[in-house]
C-alpha positions in Angstrom: 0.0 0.0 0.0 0.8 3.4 -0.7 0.3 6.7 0.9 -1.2 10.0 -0.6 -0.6 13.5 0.5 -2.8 15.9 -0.6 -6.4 16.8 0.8 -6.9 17.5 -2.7 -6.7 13.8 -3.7 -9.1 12.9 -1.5 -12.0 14.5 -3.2 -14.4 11.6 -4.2 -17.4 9.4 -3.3 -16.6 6.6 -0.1 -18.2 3.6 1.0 -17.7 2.1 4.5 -15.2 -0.8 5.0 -17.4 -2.5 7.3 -15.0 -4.9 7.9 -12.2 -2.8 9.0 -14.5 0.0 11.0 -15.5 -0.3 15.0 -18.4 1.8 16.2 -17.8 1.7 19.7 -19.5 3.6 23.2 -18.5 3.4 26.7 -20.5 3.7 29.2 -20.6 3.9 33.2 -22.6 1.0 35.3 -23.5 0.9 39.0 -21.5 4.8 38.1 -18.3 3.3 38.6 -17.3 0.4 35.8 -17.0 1.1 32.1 -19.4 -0.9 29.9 -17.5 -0.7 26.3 -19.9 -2.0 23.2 -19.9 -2.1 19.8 -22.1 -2.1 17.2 -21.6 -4.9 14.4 -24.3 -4.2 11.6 -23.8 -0.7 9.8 -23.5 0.7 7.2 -22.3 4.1 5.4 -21.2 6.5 2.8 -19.6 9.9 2.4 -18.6 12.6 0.1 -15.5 14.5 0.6 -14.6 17.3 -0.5 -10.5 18.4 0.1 -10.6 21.3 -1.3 -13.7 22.9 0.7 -14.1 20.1 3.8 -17.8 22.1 4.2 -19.5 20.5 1.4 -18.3 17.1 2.9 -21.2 14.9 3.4 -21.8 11.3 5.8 -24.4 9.0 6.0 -24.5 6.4 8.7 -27.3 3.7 9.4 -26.7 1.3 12.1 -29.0 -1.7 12.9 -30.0 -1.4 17.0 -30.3 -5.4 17.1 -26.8 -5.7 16.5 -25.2 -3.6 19.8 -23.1 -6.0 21.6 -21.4 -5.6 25.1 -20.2 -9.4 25.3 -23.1 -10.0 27.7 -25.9 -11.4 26.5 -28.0 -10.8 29.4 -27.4 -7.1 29.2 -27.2 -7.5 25.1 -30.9 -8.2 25.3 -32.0 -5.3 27.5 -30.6 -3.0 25.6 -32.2 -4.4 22.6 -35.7 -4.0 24.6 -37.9 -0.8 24.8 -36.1 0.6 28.1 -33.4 1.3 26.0 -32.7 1.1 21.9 -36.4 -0.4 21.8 -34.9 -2.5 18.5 -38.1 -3.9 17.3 -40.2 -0.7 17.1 -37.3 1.0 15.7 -34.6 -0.8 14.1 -32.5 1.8 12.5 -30.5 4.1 14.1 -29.0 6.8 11.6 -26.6 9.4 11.1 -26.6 12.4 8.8 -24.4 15.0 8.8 -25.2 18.8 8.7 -21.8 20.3 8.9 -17.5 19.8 8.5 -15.7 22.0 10.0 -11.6 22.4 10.2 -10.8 22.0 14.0 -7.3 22.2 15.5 -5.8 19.1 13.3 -8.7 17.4 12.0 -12.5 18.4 11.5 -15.6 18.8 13.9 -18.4 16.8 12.1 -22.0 17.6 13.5 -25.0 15.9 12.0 -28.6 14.5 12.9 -28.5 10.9 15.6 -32.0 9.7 15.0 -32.4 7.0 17.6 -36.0 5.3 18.8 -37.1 7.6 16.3 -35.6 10.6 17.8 -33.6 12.9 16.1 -31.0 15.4 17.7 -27.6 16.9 17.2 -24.5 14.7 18.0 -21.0 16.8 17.5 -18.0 14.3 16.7 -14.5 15.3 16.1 -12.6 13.7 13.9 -8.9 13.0 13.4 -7.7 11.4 10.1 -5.3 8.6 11.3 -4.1 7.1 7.9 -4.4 6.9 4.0 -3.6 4.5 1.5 -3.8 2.8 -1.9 -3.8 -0.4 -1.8 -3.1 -2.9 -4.3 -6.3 -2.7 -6.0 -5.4 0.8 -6.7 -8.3 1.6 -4.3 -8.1 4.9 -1.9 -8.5 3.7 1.7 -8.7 6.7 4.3 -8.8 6.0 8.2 -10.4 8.1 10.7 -11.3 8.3 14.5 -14.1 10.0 15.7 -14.9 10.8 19.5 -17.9 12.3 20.8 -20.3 12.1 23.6 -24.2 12.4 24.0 -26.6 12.2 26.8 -29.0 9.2 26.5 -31.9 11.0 28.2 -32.0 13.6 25.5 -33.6 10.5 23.4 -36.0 9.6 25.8 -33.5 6.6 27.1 -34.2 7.3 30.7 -34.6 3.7 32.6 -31.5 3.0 35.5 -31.2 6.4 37.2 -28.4 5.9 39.4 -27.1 3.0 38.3 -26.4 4.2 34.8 -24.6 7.2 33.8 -26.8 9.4 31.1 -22.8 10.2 29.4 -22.3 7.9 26.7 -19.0 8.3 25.0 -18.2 7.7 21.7 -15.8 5.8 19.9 -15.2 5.2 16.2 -12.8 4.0 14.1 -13.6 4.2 10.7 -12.4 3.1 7.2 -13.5 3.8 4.0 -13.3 3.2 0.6 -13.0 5.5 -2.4 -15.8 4.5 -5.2 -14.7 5.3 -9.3 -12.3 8.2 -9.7 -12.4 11.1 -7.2 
């Protein structure tokens, strides 16, 4: 694999390497341990723009039945209606709304619509790699970090034994489509 330099060269349309992205939160139980999950079933697309990183554009749509925490007990209640309520609303979805320059990489703040609630979740995001690989396909990787507050989509159940912070975690790959 190669590397490019450029933000120029990475104008272009990307898919999500599903295989090679993590979208991960952490949590606090009983207020004191960290519950780290993942999401396994996702997936997303995004237009970049290097020359103007404002008309950049990312999708995101996750499916809620696939959160895992390694505990299947716990799996399933957050699956349930006290939480991601999965079988009345089995999408979770992100669309951005903005990119901004920040510091060394870019603030991206979009639309979280979970349990079929919608509001704004600020992410900033570093770019931690680029490559073409043998394919002669444009790889970028990025990590994202954020935080929201559960209650603000009506997630409300464990008061005191939950903390309403949910941190964000994502590592992200993904693939250029056709010429940029």
């Amino acid at each position: 694999m190669t590397a490019t330099t450029g933000a120029e060269e990475l104008t272009g349309d990307y898919v999500l390497d599903t295989a090679r992205t993590r979208l991960g939160f952490v949590s606090r139980s009983l207020l004191v341990v960290k519950v780290r999950g993942r999401f396994e079933e996702f997936e997303g697309s995004a237009r970049l723009d290097g020359d103007d990183p404002s008309r950049s554009v990312v999708r995101l749509t996750i499916r809620a039945r696939s959160i895992r925490t390694d505990h299947d007990k716990r799996d399933g209640h957050l699956r349930g209606g006290d939480f991601l309520d999965a079988d009345r609303h089995p999408l979770l979805t992100f669309s951005s709304t903005g990119v901004q320059p920040a510091g060394p990489g870019f603030r991206v703040t979009g639309d979280l619509t979970v349990r079929g609630v919608t509001r704004t979740v600020v992410l900033d995001l570093e770019r931690t790699g680029d490559a073409t690989d043998p394919r002669g396909a444009l790889r970028l990787a990025f990590a994202a970090r954020g935080s929201l507050d559960r209650r603000d989509w009506g997630i409300n159940w464990g008061r005191g034994m939950i903390a309403r912070k949910v941190a964000l975690e994502l590592d992200v790959t993904v693939v250029r489509r056709g010429p940029g």
